[in-house]
N, C-alpha and C positions, 0 to 999 in steps of 0.2 A: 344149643341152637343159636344159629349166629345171625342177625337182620342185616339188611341189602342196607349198607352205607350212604349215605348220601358226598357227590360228589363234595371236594373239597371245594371249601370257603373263603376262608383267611388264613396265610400263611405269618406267622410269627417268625423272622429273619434275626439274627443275632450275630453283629457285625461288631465286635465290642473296641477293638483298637485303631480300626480305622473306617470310616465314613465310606460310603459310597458316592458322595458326592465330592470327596475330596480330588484335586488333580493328581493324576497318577504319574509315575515319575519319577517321584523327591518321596522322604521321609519313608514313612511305611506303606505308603499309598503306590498299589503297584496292579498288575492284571487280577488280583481277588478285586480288587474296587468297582474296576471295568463286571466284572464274573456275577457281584453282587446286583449292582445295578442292570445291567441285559438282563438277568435271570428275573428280576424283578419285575420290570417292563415286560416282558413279553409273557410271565405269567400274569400281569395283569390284562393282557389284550385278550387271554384267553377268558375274563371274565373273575379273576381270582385278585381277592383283597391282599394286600402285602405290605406287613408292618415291618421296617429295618431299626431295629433298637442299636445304639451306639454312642459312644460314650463323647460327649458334649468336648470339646478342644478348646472353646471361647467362650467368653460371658452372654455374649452380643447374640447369639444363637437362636434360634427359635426352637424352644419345645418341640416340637412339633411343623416340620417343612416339606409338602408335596414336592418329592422328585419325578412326579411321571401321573398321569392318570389314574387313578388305585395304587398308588405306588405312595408310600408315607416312610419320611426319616425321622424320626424320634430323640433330641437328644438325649442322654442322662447323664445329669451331672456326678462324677463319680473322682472325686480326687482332682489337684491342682487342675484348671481348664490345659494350660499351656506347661511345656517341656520334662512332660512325663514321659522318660523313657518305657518302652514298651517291655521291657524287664521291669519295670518296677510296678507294672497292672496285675499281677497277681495281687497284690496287697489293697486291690478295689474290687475283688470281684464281690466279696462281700454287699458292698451298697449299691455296688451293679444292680446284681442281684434282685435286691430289695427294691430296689426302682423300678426293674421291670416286672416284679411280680406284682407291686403295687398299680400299675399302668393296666394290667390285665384285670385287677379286682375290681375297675371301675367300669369294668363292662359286662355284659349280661352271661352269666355261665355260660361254658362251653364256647366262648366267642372265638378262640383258634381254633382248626384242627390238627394243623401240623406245626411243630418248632424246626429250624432250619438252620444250624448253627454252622458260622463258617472259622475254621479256627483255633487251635486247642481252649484258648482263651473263652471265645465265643462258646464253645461246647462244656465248660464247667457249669455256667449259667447256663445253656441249655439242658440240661441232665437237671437240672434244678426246677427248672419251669415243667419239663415233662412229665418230673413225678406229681409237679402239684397239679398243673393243668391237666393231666391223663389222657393225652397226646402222646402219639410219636416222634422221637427225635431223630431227625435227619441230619446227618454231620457232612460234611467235606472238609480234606485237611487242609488242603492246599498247599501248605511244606508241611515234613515230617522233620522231628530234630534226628532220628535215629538214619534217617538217610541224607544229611546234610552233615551228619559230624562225620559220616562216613565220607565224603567228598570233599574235606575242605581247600578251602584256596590257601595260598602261602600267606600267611599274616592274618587270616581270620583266625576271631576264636568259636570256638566250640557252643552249643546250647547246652543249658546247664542241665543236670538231672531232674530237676523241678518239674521244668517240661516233658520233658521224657516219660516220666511217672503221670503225669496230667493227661498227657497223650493216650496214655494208655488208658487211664481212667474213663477215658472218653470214649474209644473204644468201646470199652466194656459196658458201659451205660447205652449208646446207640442203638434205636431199632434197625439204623439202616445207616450203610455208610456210600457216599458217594463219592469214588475215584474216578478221575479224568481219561487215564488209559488203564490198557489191561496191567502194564510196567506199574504202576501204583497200586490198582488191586491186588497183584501178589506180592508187593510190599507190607500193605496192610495184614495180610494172611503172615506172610514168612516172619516180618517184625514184629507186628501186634497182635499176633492171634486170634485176630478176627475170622471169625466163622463166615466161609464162602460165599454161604445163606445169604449173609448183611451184607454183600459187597456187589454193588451195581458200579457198572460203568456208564458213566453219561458223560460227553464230551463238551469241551465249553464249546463258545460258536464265534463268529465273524460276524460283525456288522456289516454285511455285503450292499448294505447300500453308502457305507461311508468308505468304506475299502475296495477301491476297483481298479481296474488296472488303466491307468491316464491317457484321454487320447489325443494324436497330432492334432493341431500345436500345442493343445494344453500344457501336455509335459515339457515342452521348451519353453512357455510361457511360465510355467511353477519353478522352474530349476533357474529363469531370471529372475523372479519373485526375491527366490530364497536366495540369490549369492553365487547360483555357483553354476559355472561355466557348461555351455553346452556340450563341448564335447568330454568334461573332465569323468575320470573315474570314479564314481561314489560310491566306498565303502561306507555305510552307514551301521549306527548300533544305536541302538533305542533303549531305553530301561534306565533303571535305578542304578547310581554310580556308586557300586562296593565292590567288594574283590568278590564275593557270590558269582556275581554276574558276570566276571572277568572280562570288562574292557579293559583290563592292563594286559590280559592274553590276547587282545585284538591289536593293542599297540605295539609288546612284544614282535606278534605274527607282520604285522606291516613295516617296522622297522626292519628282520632279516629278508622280505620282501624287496625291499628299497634297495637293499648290501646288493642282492642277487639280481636284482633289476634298475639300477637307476636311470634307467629311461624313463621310467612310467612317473617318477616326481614329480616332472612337470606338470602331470594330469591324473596325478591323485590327489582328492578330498576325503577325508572322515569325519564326518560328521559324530557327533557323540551328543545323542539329545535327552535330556535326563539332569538330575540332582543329585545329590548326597543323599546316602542313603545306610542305614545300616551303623559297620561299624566303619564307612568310610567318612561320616559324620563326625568321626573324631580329627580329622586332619582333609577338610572339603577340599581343598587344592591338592590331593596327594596325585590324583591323573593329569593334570598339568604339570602336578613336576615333572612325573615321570615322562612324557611327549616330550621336555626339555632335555631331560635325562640323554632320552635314545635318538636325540638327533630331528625328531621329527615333527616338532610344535609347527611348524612352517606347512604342514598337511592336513593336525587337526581342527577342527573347529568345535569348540563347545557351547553348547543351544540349550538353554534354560529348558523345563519341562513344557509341553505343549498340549493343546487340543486336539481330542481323537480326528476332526478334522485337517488339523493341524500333522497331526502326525502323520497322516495319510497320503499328504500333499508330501511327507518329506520321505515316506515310502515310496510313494511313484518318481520321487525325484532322483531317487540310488539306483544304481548300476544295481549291487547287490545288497544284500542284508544282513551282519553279521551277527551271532546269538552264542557267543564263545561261554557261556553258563557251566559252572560245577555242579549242578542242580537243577531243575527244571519239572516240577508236577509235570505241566502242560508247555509252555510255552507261548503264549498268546501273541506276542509281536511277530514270531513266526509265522503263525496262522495269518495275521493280517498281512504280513509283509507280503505272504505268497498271493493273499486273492490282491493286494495289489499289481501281483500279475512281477513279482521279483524274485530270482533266486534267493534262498537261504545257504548262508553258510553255517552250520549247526556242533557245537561240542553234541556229541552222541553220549546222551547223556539221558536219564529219566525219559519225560514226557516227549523231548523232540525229535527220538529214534522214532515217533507216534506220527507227527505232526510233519516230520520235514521226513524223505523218501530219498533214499539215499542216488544220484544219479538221476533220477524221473524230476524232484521239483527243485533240489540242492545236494546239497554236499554236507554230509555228516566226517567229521573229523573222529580219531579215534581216540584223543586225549587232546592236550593243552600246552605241549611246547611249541615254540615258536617256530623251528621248521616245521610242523606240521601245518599249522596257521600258514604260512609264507606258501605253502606248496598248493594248500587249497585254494586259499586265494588267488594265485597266481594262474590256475588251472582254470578259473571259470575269468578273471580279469581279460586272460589272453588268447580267450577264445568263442567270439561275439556267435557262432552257430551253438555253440554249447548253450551262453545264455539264454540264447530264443528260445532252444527246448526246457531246457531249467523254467523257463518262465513260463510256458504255454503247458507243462505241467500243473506248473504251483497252480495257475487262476483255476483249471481243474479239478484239483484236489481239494482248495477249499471251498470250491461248492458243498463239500459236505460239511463244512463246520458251520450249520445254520443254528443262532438264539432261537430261532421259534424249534428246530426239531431237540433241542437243549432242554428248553421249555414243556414239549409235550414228553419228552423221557424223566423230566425230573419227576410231572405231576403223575404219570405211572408209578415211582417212586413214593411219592408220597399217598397214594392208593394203597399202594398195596404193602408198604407199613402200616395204613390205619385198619387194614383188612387181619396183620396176623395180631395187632395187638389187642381187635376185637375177639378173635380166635381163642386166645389165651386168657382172655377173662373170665 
């Protein structure tokens, strides 16, 4: 006989490689950072405590740093603070570990109900904390290595088996698994064996009051802010600078663009706003070589990482939004770019066949050579009625990616794991 639950409390978050408060953009800090912190916030509005454990980058750090109203970043010191590759955090999960189960024994039993782990990494230690705390563990992958070695870009290397086998483990351990689209639930099913049962789909969301679409004059007033000409063409790409993410297929795609069209030079910008990231950290200048390479540094511009404000102004300031990605959970620039009220130009790939509507808010491309790029491009560039509907789509469409309905889908999620694992006792 099973007793009626009491709603949830406190959720236990396990963000182990990279911060939520970190700027997203550069290093490892990317849309899970954004995914972690929303998700955080807006389960605290509903009333729910939210501890984010993550592993400490600096000496200088506080233990313990409120990012949001009920919302707490935790660090733990676990291995060198600084230029620990994130291949080599397997080899702390151990004192991770220990950290945060120690962090839990100084509070009064039963003090979580749910663990929340975001991450292969994150989900070792949460599989750990689950069995001792006797909670549910709630996972999301946010990349998979088995469908990322499957995509890879030309000069990336592969995830190593480590991960792979960790993945799975993870997997296996979870009461519940949260994927972003359907595209990744049947991944998890097809590649990891996960049972149907565990596999929820909850979709990230949009800051709709930080991402909207700009109005007269504003938008002429930001696009003088930032640099760049009222009437110029702005191709814009947002995100972490490695070949994952393929802004060398956006430079490719605009360079035989230029061959087939060099009128439009004049009044093309690219913006490229973002860091090294990845394994393009091993050579940060490699996308300015190549701009130099193909002819076309004289178009790009490269923009240090910025604030979701920040970014937003440089979303409403593009013509359109490019997202040329080998890989892709979800896509979340795309999602903002659109309630910015901007076409998506989209690799059709994983999550953005989800996120981006082929025709209605952009244009999905069907691979990653450069005529293909040059021709989508060139399709929505060179045709200002296309745009409008492209755009009057997107702000549409993402009315549906709201944090708060993220929010009340997760904590269904975490009900009604703590419901079968009461079941089963």
């Amino acid at each position: 006989m099973t007793t009626l639950l009491e709603p949830v409390r406190r959720v236990a978050m396990i963000s182990l490689h990279t911060s939520p408060l970190e700027q997203p953009g550069t290093g490892d800090a990317g849309g899970m950072n954004v995914y972690v912190l929303e998700l955080a916030r807006r389960l605290a509005e509903t009333g729910v405590e939210v501890d984010v454990f993550t592993r400490a980058t600096a000496s200088d750090q506080a233990p313990v740093e409120p990012a949001a109203p009920g919302v707490r970043v935790l660090h733990i010191a676990a291995g060198p603070f600084e230029e620990l590759d994130k291949d080599d955090l397997p080899g702390q999960l151990c004192v991770f570990a220990r950290e945060v189960l120690r962090a839990e024994a100084d509070q009064p039993a039963g003090h979580y109900d749910v663990v929340h782990s975001h991450y292969w990494l994150s989900g070792q230690v949460g599989a750990l904390a689950r069995d001792r705390w006797r909670v549910p563990l709630v996972h999301t992958m946010h990349t998979m290595a088995k469908v990322k070695n499957a995509a890879l870009a030309a000069g990336d290397r592969g995830e190593p088996d480590g991960r792979v086998i960790g993945e799975e483990q993870v997997v296996a351990a979870a009461d519940a698994l949260i994927a972003n689209t359907d595209v990744e639930a049947r991944q998890l099913v097809e590649l990891y064996g996960a049972s149907p049962d565990d596999v929820c789909v909850v979709a990230p969301g949009v800051d709709l009051s930080v991402f909207g679409p700009p109005a007269e004059p504003r938008a002429t007033a930001t696009r003088e802010r930032l640099g760049l000409p009222a009437d110029a063409l702005v191709v814009l790409f947002a995100g972490r600078i490695q070949p994952l993410k393929g802004p060398q297929v956006l430079l490719r795609g605009v360079a035989r663009l230029l061959e087939l069209r060099p009128e439009l030079r004049a009044r093309l910008v690219v913006p490229v706003v973002g860091g090294p990231s990845g394994s393009g950290r091993e050579h940060p200048a490699w996308l300015e070589d190549l701009a130099v390479e193909l002819g076309i540094a004289d178009a790009v511009r490269f923009v240090p990482p910025v604030s979701r404000e920040e970014l937003a102004a440089w979303l409403g300031a593009a013509t359109l939004v490019a997202v040329p990605s080998f890989n892709e959970s979800f896509g979340l620039v795309a999602a903002e770019a659109q309630a910015c009220g901007r076409p998506v130009v989209a690799a059709a790939v994983g999550g953005l066949t989800t996120v981006v509507r082929d025709g209605v808010t952009g244009v999905l491309v069907p691979g990653h050579e450069p005529e293909q790029w040059a021709s989508a491009l060139g399709s929505v560039l060179g045709d200002p009625g296309l745009r409008d509907r492209l755009a009057a789509g997107a702000v549409e469409h993402a009315q549906g990616f709201a944090w708060e309905r993220t929010a009340a889908r997760t904590l269904a999620v975490y009900q009604d794991a703590r419901t079968r694992m009461e079941v089963t006792a």
